[in-house]
C-alpha positions in Angstrom: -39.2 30.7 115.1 -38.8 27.3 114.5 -41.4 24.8 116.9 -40.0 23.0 119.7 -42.5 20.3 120.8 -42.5 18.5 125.0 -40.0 15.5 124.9 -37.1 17.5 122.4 -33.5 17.2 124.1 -31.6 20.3 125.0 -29.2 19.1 122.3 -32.2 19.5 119.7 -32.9 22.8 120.5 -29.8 24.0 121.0 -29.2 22.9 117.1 -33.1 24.3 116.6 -32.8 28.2 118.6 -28.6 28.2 119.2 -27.8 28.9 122.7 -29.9 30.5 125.4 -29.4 34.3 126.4 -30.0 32.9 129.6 -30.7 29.8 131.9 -31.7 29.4 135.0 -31.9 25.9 137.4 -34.6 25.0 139.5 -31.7 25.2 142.8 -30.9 28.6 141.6 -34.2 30.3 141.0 -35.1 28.8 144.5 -32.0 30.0 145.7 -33.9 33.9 144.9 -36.8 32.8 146.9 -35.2 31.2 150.4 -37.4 33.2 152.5 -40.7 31.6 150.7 -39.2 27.8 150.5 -41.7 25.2 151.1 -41.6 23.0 154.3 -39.3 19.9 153.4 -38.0 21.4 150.3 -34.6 20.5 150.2 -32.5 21.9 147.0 -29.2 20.1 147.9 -30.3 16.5 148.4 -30.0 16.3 144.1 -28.1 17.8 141.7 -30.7 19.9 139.7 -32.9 18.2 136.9 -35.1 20.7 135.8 -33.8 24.6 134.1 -35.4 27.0 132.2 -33.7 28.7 129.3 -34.8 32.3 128.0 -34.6 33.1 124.2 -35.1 37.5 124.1 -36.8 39.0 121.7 -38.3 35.8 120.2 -40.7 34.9 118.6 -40.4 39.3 118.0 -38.9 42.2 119.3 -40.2 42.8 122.9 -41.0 39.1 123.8 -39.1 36.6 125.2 -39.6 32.4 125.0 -39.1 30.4 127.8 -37.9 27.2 127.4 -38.1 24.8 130.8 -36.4 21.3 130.9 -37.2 18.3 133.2 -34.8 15.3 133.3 -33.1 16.9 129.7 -36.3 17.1 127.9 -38.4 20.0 127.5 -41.4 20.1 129.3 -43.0 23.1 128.5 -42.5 26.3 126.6 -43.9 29.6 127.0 -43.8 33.1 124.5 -45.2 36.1 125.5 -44.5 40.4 126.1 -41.5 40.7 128.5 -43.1 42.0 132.2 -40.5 41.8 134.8 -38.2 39.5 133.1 -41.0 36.7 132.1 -43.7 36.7 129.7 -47.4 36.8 131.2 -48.4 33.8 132.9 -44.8 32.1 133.6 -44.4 30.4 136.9 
């Protein structure tokens, strides 16, 4: 797999990994977890900024690389054995 490094665009690894087999906003994944939301969170007073995008059976068969955005920038990226639809130690 090729790297993708904090501060590449979505553009970049979209041209780097193709497109996602999945992506997921920050307003939707709270969206699965209303019943847990924090005091003052408030999902609809900005459009979202931050998304996650999932890559299956990267870096191998099995595993799955999540790829999470802030502001159109990656932020963060994670590999590991699918368990439960995210590798080990995802948020």
């Amino acid at each position: 797999m090729t790297t993708v490094e904090p501060g590449t665009t979505r553009r970049q690894v979209k041209r780097l990994l193709g497109s996602p087999d999945q992506s997921i906003s920050d307003r939707d994944y709270m969206a699965l977890y209303r019943t847990a939301s924090r005091p003052g969170f408030r999902p609809w007073r900005r459009r979202s900024r931050s998304e996650a995008w999932v890559y299956g059976d990267t870096p191998r068969v099995g595993w799955a690389t999540w790829i999470y955005f802030s502001r159109g920038r990656v932020e963060k990226v994670t590999s590991g054995p699918l368990t439960g639809g995210r590798p080990e130690g995802s948020p």
